[in-house]
C-alpha positions in Angstrom: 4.7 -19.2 26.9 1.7 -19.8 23.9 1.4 -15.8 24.4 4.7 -15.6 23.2 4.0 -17.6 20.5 0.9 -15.7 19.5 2.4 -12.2 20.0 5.4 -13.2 17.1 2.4 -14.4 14.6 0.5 -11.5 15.3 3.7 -8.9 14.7 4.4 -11.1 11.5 0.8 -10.1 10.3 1.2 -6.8 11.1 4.5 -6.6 9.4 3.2 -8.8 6.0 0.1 -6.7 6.0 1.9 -3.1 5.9 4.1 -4.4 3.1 1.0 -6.3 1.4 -1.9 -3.7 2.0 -0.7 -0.8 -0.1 -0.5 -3.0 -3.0 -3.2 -4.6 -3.1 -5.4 -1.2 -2.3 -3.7 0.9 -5.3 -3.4 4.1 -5.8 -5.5 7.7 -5.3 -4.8 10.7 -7.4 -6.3 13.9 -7.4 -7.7 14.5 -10.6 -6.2 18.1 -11.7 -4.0 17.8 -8.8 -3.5 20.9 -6.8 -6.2 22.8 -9.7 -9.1 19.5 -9.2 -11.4 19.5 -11.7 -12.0 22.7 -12.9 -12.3 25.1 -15.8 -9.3 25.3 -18.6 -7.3 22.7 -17.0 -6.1 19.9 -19.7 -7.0 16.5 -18.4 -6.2 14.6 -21.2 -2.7 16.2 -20.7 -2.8 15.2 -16.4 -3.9 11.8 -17.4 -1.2 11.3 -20.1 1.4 12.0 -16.8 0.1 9.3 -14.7 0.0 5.4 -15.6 -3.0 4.1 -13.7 -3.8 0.4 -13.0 -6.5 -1.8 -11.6 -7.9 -0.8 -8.0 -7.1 2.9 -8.5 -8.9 5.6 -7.6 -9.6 8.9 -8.9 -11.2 11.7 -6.7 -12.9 14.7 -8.2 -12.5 17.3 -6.1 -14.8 20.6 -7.4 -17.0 23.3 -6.3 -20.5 21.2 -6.8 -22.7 24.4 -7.3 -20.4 24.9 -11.0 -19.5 21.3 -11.9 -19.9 17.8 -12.1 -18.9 14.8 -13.4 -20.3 12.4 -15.9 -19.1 8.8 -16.5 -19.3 8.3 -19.9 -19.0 5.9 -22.9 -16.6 6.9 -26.1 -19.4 8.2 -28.2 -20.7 10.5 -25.4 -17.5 11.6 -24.8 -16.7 12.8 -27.9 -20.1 14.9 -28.3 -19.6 16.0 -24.6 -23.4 14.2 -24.4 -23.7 13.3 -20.4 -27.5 12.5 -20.4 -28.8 9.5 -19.1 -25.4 8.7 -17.3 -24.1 8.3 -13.7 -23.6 11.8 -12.2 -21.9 12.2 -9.4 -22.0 16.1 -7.8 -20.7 16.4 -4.2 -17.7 18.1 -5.3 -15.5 15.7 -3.8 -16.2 12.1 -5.7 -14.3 8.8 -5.8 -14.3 6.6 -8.9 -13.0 3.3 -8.0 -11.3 2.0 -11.4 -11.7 -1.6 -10.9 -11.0 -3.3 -14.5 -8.8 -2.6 -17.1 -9.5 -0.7 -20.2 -10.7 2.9 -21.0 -13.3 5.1 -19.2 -13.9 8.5 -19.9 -15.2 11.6 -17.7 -17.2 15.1 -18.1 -18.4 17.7 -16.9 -22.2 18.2 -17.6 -22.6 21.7 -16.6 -23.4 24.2 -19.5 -20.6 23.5 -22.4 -17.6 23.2 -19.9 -16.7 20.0 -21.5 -17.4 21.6 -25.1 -15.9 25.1 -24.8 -13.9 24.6 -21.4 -11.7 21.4 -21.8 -13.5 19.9 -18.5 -13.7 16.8 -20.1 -10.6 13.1 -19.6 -10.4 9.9 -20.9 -8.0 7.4 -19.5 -6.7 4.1 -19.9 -6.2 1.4 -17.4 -3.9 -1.1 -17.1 -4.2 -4.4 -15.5 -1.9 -5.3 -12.4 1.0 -2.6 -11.2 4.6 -3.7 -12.1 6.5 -5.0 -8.7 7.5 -3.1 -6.4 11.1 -1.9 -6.8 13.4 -3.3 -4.0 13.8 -0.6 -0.8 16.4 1.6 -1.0 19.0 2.7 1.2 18.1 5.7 1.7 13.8 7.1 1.2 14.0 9.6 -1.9 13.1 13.6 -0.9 9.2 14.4 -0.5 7.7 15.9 -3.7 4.4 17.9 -4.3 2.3 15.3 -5.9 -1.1 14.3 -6.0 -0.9 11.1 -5.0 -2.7 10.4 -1.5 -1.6 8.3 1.1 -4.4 5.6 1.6 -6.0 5.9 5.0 -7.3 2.3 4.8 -3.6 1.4 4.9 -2.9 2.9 8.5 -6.5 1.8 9.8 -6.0 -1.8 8.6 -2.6 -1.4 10.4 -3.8 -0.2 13.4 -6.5 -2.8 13.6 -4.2 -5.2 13.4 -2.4 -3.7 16.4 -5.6 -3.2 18.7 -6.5 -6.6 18.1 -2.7 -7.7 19.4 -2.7 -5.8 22.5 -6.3 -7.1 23.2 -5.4 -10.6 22.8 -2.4 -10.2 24.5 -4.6 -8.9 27.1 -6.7 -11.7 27.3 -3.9 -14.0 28.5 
């Protein structure tokens, strides 16, 4: 009988933590979206189309033999001046954005953030409204670059390994 009683408090957790998780692990977009971060693409335009908030991410996606990207202050980003800063150049980076305010990105190859609009600022707000009650029905799939977090479904499925285990055990 206590099996019983620990199988129903794990399947609460698991249930609370696929309702919590997503929340609290925000949001990934694809910077560029389908384009990523390359040449002639307007960022500032991309950015202006997304609200981001505390514990998003941004992933650069990018061929790392053309580009880059610098995290810069205002002052460097306004000069597209990227010396001295953190670079990151694997061609597919994630920037976790983990307070409010603004941050600004460029590219430091040649004058692609001078002559070839490779360069974004964005602002960050601080907690994501709530979550709008479920509806009836799930809206129609869009092409978007939002990214379905992976640490959702292992944190998930960790919780459901460790239930059949322990379930196991008895």
């Amino acid at each position: 009988m206590a099996w019983k009683a620990d199988f129903l408090i794990s399947l609460a957790i698991i249930v609370a933590s696929s309702v919590i998780a997503p929340v609290a692990l925000g949001t990934s977009y694809i910077v560029g979206d389908e384009k990523g971060w390359a040449l002639d693409v307007d960022y500032q335009a991309w950015a202006k189309s997304k609200t981001f908030y505390e514990d998003d991410k941004l992933i650069f996606k990018y061929d790392n033999k053309s580009h880059n990207v610098h995290i810069v202050d205002e002052k460097q980003f306004k000069f597209c001046e990227g010396s001295g800063t953190p670079v990151l150049s694997s061609g597919n980076d994630t920037v976790n954005l983990p307070i409010a305010g603004r941050t600004w990105y460029i590219d430091g190859v040649g004058r692609h953030c001078k002559d070839r609009k490779m360069h974004m600022a964005i602002d960050v707000l601080s907690a994501p409204p709530s979550p709008p009650p479920p509806s009836s029905s799930p809206p129609p799939p869009t092409a978007n670059s939002v990214v379905v977090s992976t640490d959702h479904f292992a944190w998930v499925m960790a919780s459901i390994i460790i239930l059949v285990c322990h379930h196991w055990t008895y």
